[in-house]
PALUMVEX-504508 format. One line per 10 residues: number of its first residue (from 0); their letters; for each residue x, z, y of C-alpha. Coordinates in Angstrom, 1 decimal, padded with zeros to 4 digits. Example, Ala and Ser with C-alpha at 12.3 -4.5 7.8 and 13.67 -1.06 7.14 Angstrom:
! residues 2
0> AS> 012.3:007.8:-004.5 ~ 013.7:007.1:-001.1 $
This chain:
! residues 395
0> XXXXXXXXXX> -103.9:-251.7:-082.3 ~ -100.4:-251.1:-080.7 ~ -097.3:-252.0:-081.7 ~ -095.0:-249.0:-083.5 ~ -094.0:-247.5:-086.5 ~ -097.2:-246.0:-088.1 ~ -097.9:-250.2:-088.6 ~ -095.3:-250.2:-091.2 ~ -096.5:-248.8:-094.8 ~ -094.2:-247.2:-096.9 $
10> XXXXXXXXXX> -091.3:-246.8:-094.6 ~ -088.3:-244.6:-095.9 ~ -089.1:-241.3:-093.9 ~ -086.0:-241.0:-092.4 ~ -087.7:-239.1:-089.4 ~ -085.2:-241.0:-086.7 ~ -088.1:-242.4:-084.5 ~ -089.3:-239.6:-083.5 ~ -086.4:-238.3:-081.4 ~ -086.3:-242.0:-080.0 $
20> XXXXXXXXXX> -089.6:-241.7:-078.9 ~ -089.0:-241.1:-075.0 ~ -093.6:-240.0:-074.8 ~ -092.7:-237.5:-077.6 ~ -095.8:-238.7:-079.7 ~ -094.0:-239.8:-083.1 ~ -094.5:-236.8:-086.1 ~ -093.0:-236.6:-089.6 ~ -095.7:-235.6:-091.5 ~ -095.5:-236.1:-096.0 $
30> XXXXXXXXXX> -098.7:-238.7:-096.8 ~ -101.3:-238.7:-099.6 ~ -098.1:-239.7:-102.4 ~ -095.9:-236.7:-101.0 ~ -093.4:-238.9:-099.0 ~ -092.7:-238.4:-095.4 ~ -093.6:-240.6:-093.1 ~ -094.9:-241.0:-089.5 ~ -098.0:-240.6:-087.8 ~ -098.7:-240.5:-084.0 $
40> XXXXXXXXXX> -101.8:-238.2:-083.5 ~ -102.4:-239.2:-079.8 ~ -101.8:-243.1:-080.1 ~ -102.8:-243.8:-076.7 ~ -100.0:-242.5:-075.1 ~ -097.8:-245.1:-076.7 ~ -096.5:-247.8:-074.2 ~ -095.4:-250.2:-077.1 ~ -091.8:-250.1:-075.8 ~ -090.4:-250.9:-079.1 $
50> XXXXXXXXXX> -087.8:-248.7:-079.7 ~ -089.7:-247.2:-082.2 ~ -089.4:-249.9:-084.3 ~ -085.5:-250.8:-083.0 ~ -084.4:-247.8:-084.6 ~ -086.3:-247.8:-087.8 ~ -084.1:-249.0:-090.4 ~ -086.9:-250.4:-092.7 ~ -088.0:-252.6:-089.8 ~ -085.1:-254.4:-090.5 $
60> XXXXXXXXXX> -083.6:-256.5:-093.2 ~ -080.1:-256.0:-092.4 ~ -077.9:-253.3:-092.3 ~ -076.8:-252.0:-088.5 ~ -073.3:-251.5:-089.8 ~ -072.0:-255.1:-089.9 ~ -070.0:-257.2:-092.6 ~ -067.2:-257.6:-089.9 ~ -067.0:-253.7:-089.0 ~ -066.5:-253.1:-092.7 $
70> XXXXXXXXXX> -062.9:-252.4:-094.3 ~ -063.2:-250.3:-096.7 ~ -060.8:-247.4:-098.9 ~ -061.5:-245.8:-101.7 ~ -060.2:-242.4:-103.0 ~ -060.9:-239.7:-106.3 ~ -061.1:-236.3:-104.0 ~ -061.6:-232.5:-104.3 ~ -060.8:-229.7:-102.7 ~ -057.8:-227.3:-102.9 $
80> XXXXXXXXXX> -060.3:-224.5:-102.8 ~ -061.3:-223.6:-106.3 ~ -064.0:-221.6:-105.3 ~ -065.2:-224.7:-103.3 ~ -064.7:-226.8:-105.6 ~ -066.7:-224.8:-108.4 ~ -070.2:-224.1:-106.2 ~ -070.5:-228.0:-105.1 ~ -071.9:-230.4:-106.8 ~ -068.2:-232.6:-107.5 $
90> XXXXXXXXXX> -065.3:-232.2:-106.0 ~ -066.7:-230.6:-102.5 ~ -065.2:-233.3:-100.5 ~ -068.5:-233.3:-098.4 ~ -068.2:-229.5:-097.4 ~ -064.3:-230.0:-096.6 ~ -065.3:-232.7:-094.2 ~ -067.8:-230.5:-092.3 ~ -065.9:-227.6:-092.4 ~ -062.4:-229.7:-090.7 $
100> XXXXXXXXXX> -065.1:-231.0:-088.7 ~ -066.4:-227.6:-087.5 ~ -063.4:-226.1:-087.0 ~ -062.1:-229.2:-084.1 ~ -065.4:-228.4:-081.9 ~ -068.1:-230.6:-084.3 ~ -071.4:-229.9:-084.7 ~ -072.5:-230.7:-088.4 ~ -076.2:-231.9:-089.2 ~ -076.6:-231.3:-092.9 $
110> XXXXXXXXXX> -079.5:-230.2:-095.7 ~ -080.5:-227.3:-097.0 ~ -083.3:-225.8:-099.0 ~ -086.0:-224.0:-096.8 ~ -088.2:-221.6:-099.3 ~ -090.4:-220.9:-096.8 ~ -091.7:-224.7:-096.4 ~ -090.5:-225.6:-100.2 ~ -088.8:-228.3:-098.8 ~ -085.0:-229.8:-098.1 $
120> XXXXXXXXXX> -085.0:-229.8:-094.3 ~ -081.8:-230.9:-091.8 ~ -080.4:-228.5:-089.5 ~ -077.8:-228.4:-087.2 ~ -074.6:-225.8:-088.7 ~ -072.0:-224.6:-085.4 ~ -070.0:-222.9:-088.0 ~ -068.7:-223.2:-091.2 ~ -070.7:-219.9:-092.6 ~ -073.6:-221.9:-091.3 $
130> XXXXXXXXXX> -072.5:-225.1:-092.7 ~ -072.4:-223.2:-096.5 ~ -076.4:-223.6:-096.8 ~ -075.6:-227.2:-097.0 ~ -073.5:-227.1:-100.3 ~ -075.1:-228.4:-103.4 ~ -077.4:-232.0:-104.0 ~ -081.1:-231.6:-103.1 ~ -082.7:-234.0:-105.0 ~ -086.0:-234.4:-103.1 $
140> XXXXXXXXXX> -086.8:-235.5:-100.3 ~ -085.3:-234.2:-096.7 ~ -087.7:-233.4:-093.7 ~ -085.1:-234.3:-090.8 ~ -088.0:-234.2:-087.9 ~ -086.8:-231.1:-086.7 ~ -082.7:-231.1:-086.4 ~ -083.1:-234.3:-085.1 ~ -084.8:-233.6:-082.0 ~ -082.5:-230.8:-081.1 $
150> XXXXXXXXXX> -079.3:-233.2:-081.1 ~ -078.1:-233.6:-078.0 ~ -076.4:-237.3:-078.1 ~ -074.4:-237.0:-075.2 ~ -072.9:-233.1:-074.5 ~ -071.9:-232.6:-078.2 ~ -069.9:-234.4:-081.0 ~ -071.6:-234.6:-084.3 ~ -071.1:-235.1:-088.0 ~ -074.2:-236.4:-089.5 $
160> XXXXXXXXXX> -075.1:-236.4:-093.0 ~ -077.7:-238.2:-094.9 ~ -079.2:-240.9:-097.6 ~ -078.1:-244.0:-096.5 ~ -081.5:-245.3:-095.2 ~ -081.9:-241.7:-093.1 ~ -077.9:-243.1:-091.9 ~ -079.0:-246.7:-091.0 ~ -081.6:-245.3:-089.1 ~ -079.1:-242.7:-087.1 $
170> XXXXXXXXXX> -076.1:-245.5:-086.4 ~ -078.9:-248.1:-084.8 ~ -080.8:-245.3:-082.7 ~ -076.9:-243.9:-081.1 ~ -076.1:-247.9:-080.4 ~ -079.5:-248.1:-078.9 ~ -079.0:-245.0:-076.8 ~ -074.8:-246.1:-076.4 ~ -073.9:-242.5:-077.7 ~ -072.1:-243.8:-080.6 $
180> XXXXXXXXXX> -068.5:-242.4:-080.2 ~ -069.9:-238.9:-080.1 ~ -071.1:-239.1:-083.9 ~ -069.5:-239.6:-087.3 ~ -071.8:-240.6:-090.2 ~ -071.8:-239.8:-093.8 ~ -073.9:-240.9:-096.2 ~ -073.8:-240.5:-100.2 ~ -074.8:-242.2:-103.5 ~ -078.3:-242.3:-103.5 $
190> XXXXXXXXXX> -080.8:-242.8:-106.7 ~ -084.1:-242.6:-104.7 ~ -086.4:-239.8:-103.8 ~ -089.2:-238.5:-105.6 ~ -092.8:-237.4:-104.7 ~ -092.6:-233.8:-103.0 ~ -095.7:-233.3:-105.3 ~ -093.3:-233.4:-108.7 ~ -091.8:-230.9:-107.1 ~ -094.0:-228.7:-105.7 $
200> XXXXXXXXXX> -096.2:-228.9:-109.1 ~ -092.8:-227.8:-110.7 ~ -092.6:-225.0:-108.8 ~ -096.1:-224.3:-109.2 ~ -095.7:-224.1:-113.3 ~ -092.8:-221.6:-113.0 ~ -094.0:-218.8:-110.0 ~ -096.1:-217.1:-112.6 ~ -092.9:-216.5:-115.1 ~ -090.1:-215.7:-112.1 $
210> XXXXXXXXXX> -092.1:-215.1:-109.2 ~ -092.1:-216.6:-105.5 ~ -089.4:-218.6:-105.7 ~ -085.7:-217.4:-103.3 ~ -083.6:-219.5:-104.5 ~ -083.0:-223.6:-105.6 ~ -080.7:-225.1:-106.8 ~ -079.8:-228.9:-108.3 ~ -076.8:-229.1:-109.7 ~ -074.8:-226.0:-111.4 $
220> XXXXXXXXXX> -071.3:-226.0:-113.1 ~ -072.2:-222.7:-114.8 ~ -075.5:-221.7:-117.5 ~ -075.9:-217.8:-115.8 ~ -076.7:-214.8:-118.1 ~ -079.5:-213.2:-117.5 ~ -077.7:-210.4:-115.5 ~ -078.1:-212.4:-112.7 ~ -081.8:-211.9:-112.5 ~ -080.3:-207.9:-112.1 $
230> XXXXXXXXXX> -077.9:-208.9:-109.4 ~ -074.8:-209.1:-111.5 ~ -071.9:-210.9:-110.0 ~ -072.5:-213.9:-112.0 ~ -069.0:-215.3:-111.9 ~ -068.3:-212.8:-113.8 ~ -071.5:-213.6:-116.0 ~ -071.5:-217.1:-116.7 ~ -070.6:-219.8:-119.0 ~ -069.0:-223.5:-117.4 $
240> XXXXXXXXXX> -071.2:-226.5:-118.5 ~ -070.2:-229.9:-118.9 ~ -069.6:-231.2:-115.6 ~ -071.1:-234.5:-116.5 ~ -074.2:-232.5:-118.1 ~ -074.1:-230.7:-114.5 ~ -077.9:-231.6:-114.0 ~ -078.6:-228.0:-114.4 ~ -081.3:-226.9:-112.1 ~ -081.5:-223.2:-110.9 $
250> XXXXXXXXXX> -084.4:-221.9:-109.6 ~ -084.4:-217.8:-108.9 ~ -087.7:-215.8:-108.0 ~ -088.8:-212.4:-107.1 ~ -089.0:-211.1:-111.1 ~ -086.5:-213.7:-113.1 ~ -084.8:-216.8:-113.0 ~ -084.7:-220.2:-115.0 ~ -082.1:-222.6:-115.7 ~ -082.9:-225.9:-117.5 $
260> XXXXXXXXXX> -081.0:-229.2:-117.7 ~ -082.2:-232.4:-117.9 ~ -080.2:-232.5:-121.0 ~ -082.6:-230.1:-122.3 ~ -085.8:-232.2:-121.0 ~ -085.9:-230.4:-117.6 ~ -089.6:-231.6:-116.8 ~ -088.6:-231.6:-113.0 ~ -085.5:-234.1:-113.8 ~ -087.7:-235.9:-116.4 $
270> XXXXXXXXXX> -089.7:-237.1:-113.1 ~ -086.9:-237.9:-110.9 ~ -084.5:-239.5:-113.1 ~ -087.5:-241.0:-115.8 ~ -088.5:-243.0:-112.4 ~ -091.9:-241.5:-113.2 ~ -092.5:-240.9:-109.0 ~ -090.5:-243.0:-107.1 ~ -090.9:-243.6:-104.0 ~ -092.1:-247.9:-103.2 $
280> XXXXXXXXXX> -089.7:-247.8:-100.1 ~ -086.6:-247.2:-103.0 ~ -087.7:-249.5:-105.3 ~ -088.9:-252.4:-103.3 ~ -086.6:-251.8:-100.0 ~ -083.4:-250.2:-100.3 ~ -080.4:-252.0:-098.9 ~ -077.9:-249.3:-099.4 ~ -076.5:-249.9:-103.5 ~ -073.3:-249.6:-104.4 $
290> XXXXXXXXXX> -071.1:-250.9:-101.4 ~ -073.6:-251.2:-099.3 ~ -074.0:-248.8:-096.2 ~ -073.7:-248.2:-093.0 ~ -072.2:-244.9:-092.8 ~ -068.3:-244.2:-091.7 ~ -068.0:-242.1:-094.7 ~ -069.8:-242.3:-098.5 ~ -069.1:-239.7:-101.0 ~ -071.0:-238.8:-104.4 $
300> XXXXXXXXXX> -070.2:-238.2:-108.2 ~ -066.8:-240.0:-109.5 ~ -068.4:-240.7:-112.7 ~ -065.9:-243.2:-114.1 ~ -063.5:-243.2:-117.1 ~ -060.6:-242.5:-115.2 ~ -062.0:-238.6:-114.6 ~ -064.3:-238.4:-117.6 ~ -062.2:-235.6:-119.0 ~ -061.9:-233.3:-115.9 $
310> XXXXXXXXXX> -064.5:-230.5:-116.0 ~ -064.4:-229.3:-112.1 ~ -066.2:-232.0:-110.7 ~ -063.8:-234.8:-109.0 ~ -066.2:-236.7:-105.4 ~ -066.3:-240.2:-105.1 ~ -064.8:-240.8:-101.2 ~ -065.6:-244.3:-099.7 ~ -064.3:-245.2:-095.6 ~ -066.0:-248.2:-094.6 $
320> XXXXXXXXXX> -064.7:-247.8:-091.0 ~ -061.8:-247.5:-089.7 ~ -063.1:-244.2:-088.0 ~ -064.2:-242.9:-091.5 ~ -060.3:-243.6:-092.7 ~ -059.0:-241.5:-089.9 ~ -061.3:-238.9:-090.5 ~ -059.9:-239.0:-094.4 ~ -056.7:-239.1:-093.7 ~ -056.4:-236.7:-091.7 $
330> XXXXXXXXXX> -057.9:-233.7:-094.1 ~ -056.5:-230.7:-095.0 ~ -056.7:-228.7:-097.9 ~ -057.7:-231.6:-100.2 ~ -056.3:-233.9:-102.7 ~ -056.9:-237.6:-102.9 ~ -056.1:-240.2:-105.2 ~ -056.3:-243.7:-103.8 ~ -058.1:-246.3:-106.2 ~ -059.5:-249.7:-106.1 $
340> XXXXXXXXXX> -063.1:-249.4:-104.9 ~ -064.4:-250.3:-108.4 ~ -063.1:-247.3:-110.0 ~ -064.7:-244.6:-107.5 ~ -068.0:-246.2:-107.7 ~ -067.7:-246.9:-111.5 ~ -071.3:-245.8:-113.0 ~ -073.0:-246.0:-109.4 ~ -076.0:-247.7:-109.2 ~ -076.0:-251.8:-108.5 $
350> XXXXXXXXXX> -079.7:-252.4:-108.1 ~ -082.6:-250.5:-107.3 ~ -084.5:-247.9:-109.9 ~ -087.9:-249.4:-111.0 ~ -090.9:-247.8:-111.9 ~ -092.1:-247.0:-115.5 ~ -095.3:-248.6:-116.4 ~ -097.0:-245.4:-116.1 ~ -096.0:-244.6:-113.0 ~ -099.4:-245.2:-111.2 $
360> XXXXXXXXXX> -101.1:-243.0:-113.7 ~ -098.6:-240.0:-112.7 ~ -099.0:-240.7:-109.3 ~ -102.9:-240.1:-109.8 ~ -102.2:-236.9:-111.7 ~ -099.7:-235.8:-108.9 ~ -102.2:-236.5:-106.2 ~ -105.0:-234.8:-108.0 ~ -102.7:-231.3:-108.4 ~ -102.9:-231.7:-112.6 $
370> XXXXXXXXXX> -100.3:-229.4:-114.3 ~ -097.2:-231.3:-114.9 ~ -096.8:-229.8:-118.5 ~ -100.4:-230.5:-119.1 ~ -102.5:-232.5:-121.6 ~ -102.7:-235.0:-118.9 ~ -099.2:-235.6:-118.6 ~ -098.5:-235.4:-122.2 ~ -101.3:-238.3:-122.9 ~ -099.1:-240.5:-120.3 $
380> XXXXXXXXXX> -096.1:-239.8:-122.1 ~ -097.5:-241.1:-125.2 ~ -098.9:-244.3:-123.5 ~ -095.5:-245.2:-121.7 ~ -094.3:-245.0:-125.4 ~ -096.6:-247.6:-126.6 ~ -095.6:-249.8:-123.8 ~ -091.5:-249.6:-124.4 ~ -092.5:-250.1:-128.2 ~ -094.6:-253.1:-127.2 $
390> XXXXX> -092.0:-254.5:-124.5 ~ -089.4:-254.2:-127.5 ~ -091.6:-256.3:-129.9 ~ -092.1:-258.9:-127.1 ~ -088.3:-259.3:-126.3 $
């Protein structure tokens, strides 16, 4: 058996061996649990050169970015631009990047929800109408095979954003190929990724109520009247929600729309955030907590006590090189607030999320296509019950 990347089991997906692969063999394909990962389908043209594996971050136990290239600055950020500022997630620090980016000659690799697929895919924005798609978390998984093969390393300068793993990845495959001054990278806070098959069996439970699905959506500032589902303007129609309660996932079809928080016992969040369908590679393998990254840029959700009263959303903005800190200092049409690193990253995670005990029985009944609000789901809900009662009466 030859030596490459389909050898490693439960790798992070981050798709960034397949544009390294010089025979063009390396596919990003999801597995039997829903996760990407890659598969070479004509194995024989491999000529074990190894750079397969060079560039795969889970290949490796430390981070590419070293402890010596580190210094980093920590800021509370948002953008001048209400509107901005009111359709992302936080404080829209990401989509100010890209757009300052854009606008000096940058090409910006972000995410965006594909409804065809029913997936989060990478794609490669020239402009900033084109960079708008990316606005907004997309918490599942991103399939990155395609933008990444159309990168060209050396003709074009690049902003590249991604989870940190999908990051670590991208800085050791641009040192490997010495294109590195050509890219800036940006990662954010990441919590893990969840089975594509939560969320497509989400899905699946609302088409018959709204229809094909046209429109997802994570994390909204605003519960929408249902004049949207008329094409209303729904600025004009909508009520602000908590900002810290902004777990408010949007999904519009063909006939209606539905809005549910997880708050409110979303089911979708219930999987993602419960832990109920991590992925093993975030549990057992991540490398990227809290300060930890390889990235020249980290933003996320400034969840801290210092902002817990503002209601717009305020990003968390970390430089950990000193090409990130340029890049910072030098925006426009932004505010930032310097603080000590501890007080951006204040309610970030430190460690990675574990599995509930029930998580291999979900994992069957994802796998097997049962109904997410059905009987079966509901019987593992009562048994994970048992077991925090019986782990309470142990301790």
């Amino acid at each position: 058996m030859k030596e490459n990347v389909t050898q490693l089991h439960d790798c992070y997906g981050c798709g960034v061996c397949s544009p390294s692969c010089g025979k063009k063999i390396i596919n990003i394909r999801l597995n039997k649990d829903g996760f990407y990962v890659p598969y070479i389908d004509e194995p024989e043209k491999c000529t074990e050169c190894g750079i397969c594996l060079d560039v795969c971050a889970f290949n490796h136990k430390e981070r590419a970015l070293k402890a010596e290239e580190v210094n980093i600055k920590s800021w509370a950020a948002w953008s001048n631009d209400e509107a901005v500022r009111r359709k992302c997630s936080s404080g829209g620090i990401g989509f100010e990047i890209g757009k300052q980016l854009i606008e000096q000659g940058y090409h910006a690799v972000g995410c965006r929800y594909d409804i065809k697929e029913q997936r989060a895919e990478h794609y490669i924005a020239t402009t900033v109408e084109e960079f708008v798609q990316s606005i907004g978390s997309k918490y599942i998984q991103s399939y990155t095979e395609g933008a990444f093969k159309k990168i060209r390393r050396r003709k074009q300068k690049y902003l590249i954003t991604g989870t940190p793993c999908q990051i670590d990845s991208f800085r050791r495959m641009i040192r490997k190929f010495r294109c590195e001054d050509n890219f800036i990278l940006m990662d954010f806070y990441c919590h893990c990724v969840p089975s594509m098959h939560a969320w497509k069996a989400y899905i699946k439970m609302l088409e018959p109520k709204i229809g094909e699905v046209t429109y997802a959506s994570w994390r909204n500032k605003f519960e929408l009247h249902a004049s949207l589902s008329k094409g209303i303007d729904c600025d004009k129609k909508s009520t602000p929600v908590e900002w810290h309660d902004s777990y408010n996932l949007l999904l519009r079809g063909c006939k209606n729309f539905v809005q549910s928080r997880w708050s409110q016992g979303d089911l979708f969040f219930k999987f993602f955030l419960g832990d109920m369908c991590l992925g093993p590679q975030c549990e057992k393998d991540c490398k990227y907590k809290y300060d930890k990254s390889s990235a020249d840029i980290r933003i996320g959700d400034l969840w801290g006590s210092v902002y817990k009263d503002d209601q717009k959303g305020v990003s968390a903005l970390v430089a950990f090189t000193e090409k990130g800190r340029e890049i910072v200092e030098s925006l426009t049409n932004v505010t930032l607030v310097e603080h000590s690193f501890d007080v951006v990253a204040e309610g970030q995670m430190k460690e990675n999320a574990h599995s509930i005990d029930t998580a291999p029985l979900v994992m069957y009944g994802l796998r097997h296509g049962m109904p997410i609000d059905g009987v079966f789901f509901k019987m593992i809900d009562l048994i994970q019950m048992v077991c925090t009662k019986i782990r309470l009466m142990i301790k």
